[in-house]
C-alpha positions in Angstrom: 0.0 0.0 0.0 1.3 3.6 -1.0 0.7 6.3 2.0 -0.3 9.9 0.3 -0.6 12.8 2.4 -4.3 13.8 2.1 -4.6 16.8 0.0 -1.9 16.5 -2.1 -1.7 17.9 -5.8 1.8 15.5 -6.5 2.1 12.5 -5.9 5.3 10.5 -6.3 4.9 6.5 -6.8 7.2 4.0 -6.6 8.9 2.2 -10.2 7.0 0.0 -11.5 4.4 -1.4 -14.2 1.1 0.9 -14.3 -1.8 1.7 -16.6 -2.1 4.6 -17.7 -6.1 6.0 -18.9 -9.5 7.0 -17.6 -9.8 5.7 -13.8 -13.5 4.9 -14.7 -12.7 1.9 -16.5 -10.3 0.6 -14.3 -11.6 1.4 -10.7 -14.1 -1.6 -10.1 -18.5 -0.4 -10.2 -19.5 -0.6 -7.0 -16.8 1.5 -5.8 -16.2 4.3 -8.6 -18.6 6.7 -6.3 -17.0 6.2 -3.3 -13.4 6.7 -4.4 -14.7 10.5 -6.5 -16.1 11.3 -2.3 -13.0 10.2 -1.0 -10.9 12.4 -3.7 -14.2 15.1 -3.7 -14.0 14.2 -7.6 -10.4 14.4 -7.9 -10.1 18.2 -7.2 -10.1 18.2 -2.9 -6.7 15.6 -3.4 -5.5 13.9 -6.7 -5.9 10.2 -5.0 -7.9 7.4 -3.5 -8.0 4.0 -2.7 -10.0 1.6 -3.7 -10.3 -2.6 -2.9 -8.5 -4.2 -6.1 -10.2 -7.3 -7.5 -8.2 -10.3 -5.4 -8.9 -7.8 -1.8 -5.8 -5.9 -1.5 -5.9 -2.0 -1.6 -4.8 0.3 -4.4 -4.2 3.4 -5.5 -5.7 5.6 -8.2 -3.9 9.0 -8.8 -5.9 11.0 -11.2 -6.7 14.7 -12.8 -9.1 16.5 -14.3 -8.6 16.9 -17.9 -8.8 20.5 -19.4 -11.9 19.9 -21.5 -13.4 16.8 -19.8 -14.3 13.8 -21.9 -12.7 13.5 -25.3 -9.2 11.8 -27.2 -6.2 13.0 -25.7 -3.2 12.3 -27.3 0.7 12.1 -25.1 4.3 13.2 -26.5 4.0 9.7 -28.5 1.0 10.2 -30.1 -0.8 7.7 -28.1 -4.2 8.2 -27.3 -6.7 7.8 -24.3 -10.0 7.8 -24.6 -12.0 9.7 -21.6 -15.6 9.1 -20.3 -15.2 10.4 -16.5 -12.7 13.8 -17.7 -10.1 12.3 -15.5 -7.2 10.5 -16.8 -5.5 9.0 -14.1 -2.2 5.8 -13.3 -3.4 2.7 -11.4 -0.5 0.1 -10.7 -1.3 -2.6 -13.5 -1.4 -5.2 -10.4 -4.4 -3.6 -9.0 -6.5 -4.0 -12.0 -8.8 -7.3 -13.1 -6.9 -8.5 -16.4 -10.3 -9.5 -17.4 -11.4 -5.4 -17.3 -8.4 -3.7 -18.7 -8.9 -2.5 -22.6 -5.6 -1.7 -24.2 -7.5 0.7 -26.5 -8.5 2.6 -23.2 -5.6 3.3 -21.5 -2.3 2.4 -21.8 0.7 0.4 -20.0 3.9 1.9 -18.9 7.1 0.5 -17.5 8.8 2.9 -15.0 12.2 2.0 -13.7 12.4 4.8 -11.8 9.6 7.1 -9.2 6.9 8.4 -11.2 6.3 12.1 -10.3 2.6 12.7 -11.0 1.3 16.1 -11.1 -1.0 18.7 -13.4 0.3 21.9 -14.7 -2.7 24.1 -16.8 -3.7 21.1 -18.6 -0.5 19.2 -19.0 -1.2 15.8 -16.9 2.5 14.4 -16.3 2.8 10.6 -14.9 6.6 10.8 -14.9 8.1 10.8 -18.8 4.4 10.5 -20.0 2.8 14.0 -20.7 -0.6 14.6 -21.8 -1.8 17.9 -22.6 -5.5 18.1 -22.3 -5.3 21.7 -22.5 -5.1 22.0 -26.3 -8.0 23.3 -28.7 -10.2 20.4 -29.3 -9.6 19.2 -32.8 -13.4 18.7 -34.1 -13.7 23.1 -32.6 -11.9 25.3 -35.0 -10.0 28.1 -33.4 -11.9 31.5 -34.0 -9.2 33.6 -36.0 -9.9 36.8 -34.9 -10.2 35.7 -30.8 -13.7 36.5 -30.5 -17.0 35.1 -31.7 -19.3 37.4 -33.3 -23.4 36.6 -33.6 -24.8 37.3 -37.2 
Protein backbone atom coordinates (compact mmCIF):
# COMPACT_ATOMS: atom_id res chain seq x y z
CA UNK A 1 0.00 0.00 0.00
CA UNK A 2 1.28 3.63 -1.00
CA UNK A 3 0.75 6.29 1.98
CA UNK A 4 -0.33 9.88 0.32
CA UNK A 5 -0.59 12.80 2.38
CA UNK A 6 -4.28 13.81 2.12
CA UNK A 7 -4.56 16.79 0.00
CA UNK A 8 -1.92 16.55 -2.09
CA UNK A 9 -1.74 17.89 -5.82
CA UNK A 10 1.78 15.50 -6.53
CA UNK A 11 2.09 12.52 -5.86
CA UNK A 12 5.32 10.47 -6.27
CA UNK A 13 4.89 6.45 -6.80
CA UNK A 14 7.18 3.98 -6.60
CA UNK A 15 8.92 2.21 -10.16
CA UNK A 16 7.00 -0.02 -11.46
CA UNK A 17 4.35 -1.36 -14.16
CA UNK A 18 1.06 0.90 -14.31
CA UNK A 19 -1.78 1.72 -16.61
CA UNK A 20 -2.13 4.60 -17.69
CA UNK A 21 -6.11 6.00 -18.91
CA UNK A 22 -9.53 7.01 -17.60
CA UNK A 23 -9.84 5.66 -13.83
CA UNK A 24 -13.53 4.95 -14.74
CA UNK A 25 -12.70 1.87 -16.53
CA UNK A 26 -10.31 0.57 -14.34
CA UNK A 27 -11.57 1.43 -10.70
CA UNK A 28 -14.06 -1.55 -10.07
CA UNK A 29 -18.45 -0.40 -10.18
CA UNK A 30 -19.48 -0.58 -6.99
CA UNK A 31 -16.77 1.47 -5.76
CA UNK A 32 -16.24 4.28 -8.57
CA UNK A 33 -18.57 6.65 -6.27
CA UNK A 34 -17.01 6.20 -3.27
CA UNK A 35 -13.39 6.70 -4.36
CA UNK A 36 -14.72 10.50 -6.46
CA UNK A 37 -16.09 11.33 -2.33
CA UNK A 38 -12.98 10.22 -0.99
CA UNK A 39 -10.92 12.42 -3.73
CA UNK A 40 -14.16 15.15 -3.72
CA UNK A 41 -13.96 14.23 -7.56
CA UNK A 42 -10.40 14.40 -7.89
CA UNK A 43 -10.13 18.23 -7.20
CA UNK A 44 -10.09 18.25 -2.92
CA UNK A 45 -6.69 15.57 -3.39
CA UNK A 46 -5.48 13.89 -6.73
CA UNK A 47 -5.94 10.23 -4.99
CA UNK A 48 -7.91 7.38 -3.54
CA UNK A 49 -8.03 4.01 -2.66
CA UNK A 50 -9.98 1.56 -3.67
CA UNK A 51 -10.27 -2.61 -2.94
CA UNK A 52 -8.55 -4.19 -6.08
CA UNK A 53 -10.19 -7.32 -7.54
CA UNK A 54 -8.18 -10.28 -5.44
CA UNK A 55 -8.93 -7.85 -1.83
CA UNK A 56 -5.78 -5.89 -1.45
CA UNK A 57 -5.85 -1.98 -1.61
CA UNK A 58 -4.78 0.27 -4.41
CA UNK A 59 -4.21 3.42 -5.54
CA UNK A 60 -5.69 5.62 -8.16
CA UNK A 61 -3.94 8.99 -8.78
CA UNK A 62 -5.85 11.03 -11.20
CA UNK A 63 -6.73 14.71 -12.82
CA UNK A 64 -9.13 16.54 -14.27
CA UNK A 65 -8.57 16.95 -17.91
CA UNK A 66 -8.79 20.52 -19.44
CA UNK A 67 -11.95 19.87 -21.48
CA UNK A 68 -13.44 16.83 -19.79
CA UNK A 69 -14.28 13.77 -21.90
CA UNK A 70 -12.75 13.45 -25.33
CA UNK A 71 -9.21 11.76 -27.23
CA UNK A 72 -6.24 13.03 -25.68
CA UNK A 73 -3.24 12.33 -27.35
CA UNK A 74 0.70 12.06 -25.14
CA UNK A 75 4.26 13.16 -26.52
CA UNK A 76 3.98 9.74 -28.53
CA UNK A 77 0.97 10.20 -30.14
CA UNK A 78 -0.78 7.67 -28.08
CA UNK A 79 -4.19 8.22 -27.27
CA UNK A 80 -6.66 7.78 -24.33
CA UNK A 81 -10.03 7.85 -24.61
CA UNK A 82 -11.98 9.75 -21.63
CA UNK A 83 -15.56 9.10 -20.26
CA UNK A 84 -15.24 10.43 -16.47
CA UNK A 85 -12.74 13.79 -17.66
CA UNK A 86 -10.09 12.32 -15.53
CA UNK A 87 -7.21 10.45 -16.82
CA UNK A 88 -5.49 8.99 -14.13
CA UNK A 89 -2.25 5.76 -13.33
CA UNK A 90 -3.43 2.66 -11.38
CA UNK A 91 -0.49 0.05 -10.74
CA UNK A 92 -1.33 -2.59 -13.53
CA UNK A 93 -1.35 -5.24 -10.43
CA UNK A 94 -4.44 -3.57 -9.01
CA UNK A 95 -6.55 -3.98 -11.95
CA UNK A 96 -8.81 -7.28 -13.09
CA UNK A 97 -6.92 -8.45 -16.35
CA UNK A 98 -10.25 -9.55 -17.43
CA UNK A 99 -11.42 -5.41 -17.29
CA UNK A 100 -8.42 -3.70 -18.69
CA UNK A 101 -8.85 -2.55 -22.58
CA UNK A 102 -5.62 -1.67 -24.24
CA UNK A 103 -7.54 0.72 -26.50
CA UNK A 104 -8.46 2.60 -23.17
CA UNK A 105 -5.55 3.31 -21.53
CA UNK A 106 -2.29 2.39 -21.75
CA UNK A 107 0.74 0.44 -20.01
CA UNK A 108 3.88 1.87 -18.86
CA UNK A 109 7.13 0.47 -17.46
CA UNK A 110 8.82 2.91 -15.02
CA UNK A 111 12.24 2.05 -13.71
CA UNK A 112 12.44 4.78 -11.80
CA UNK A 113 9.61 7.13 -9.15
CA UNK A 114 6.89 8.40 -11.23
CA UNK A 115 6.34 12.13 -10.29
CA UNK A 116 2.60 12.68 -11.03
CA UNK A 117 1.31 16.15 -11.13
CA UNK A 118 -0.96 18.74 -13.37
CA UNK A 119 0.31 21.89 -14.69
CA UNK A 120 -2.72 24.14 -16.76
CA UNK A 121 -3.75 21.07 -18.59
CA UNK A 122 -0.52 19.19 -18.99
CA UNK A 123 -1.20 15.82 -16.92
CA UNK A 124 2.53 14.41 -16.33
CA UNK A 125 2.82 10.58 -14.88
CA UNK A 126 6.65 10.76 -14.88
CA UNK A 127 8.09 10.79 -18.79
CA UNK A 128 4.37 10.49 -19.99
CA UNK A 129 2.78 13.97 -20.68
CA UNK A 130 -0.60 14.59 -21.76
CA UNK A 131 -1.75 17.87 -22.64
CA UNK A 132 -5.53 18.13 -22.32
CA UNK A 133 -5.27 21.66 -22.49
CA UNK A 134 -5.07 22.02 -26.27
CA UNK A 135 -8.03 23.30 -28.68
CA UNK A 136 -10.16 20.37 -29.27
CA UNK A 137 -9.65 19.19 -32.78
CA UNK A 138 -13.36 18.72 -34.06
CA UNK A 139 -13.72 23.08 -32.65
CA UNK A 140 -11.86 25.33 -35.00
CA UNK A 141 -9.99 28.13 -33.44
CA UNK A 142 -11.90 31.50 -34.01
CA UNK A 143 -9.18 33.65 -35.96
CA UNK A 144 -9.86 36.81 -34.93
CA UNK A 145 -10.23 35.71 -30.83
CA UNK A 146 -13.66 36.49 -30.49
CA UNK A 147 -16.97 35.11 -31.67
CA UNK A 148 -19.29 37.45 -33.34
CA UNK A 149 -23.40 36.56 -33.59
CA UNK A 150 -24.79 37.32 -37.21
Amino acid sequence: MITLEKGAKEVVLPAGVYVIGDPCYHVPDEQWDRVLGESDFFDGQCHATFETFDHRVGTVVAFSTAYGDGTYTDGQRREYGVDSGLIGIIALEDIDPEELDLNLAKVVNFTAPVVCYEDDGVITFGLVSIDTADEPADEPADELGENFDD
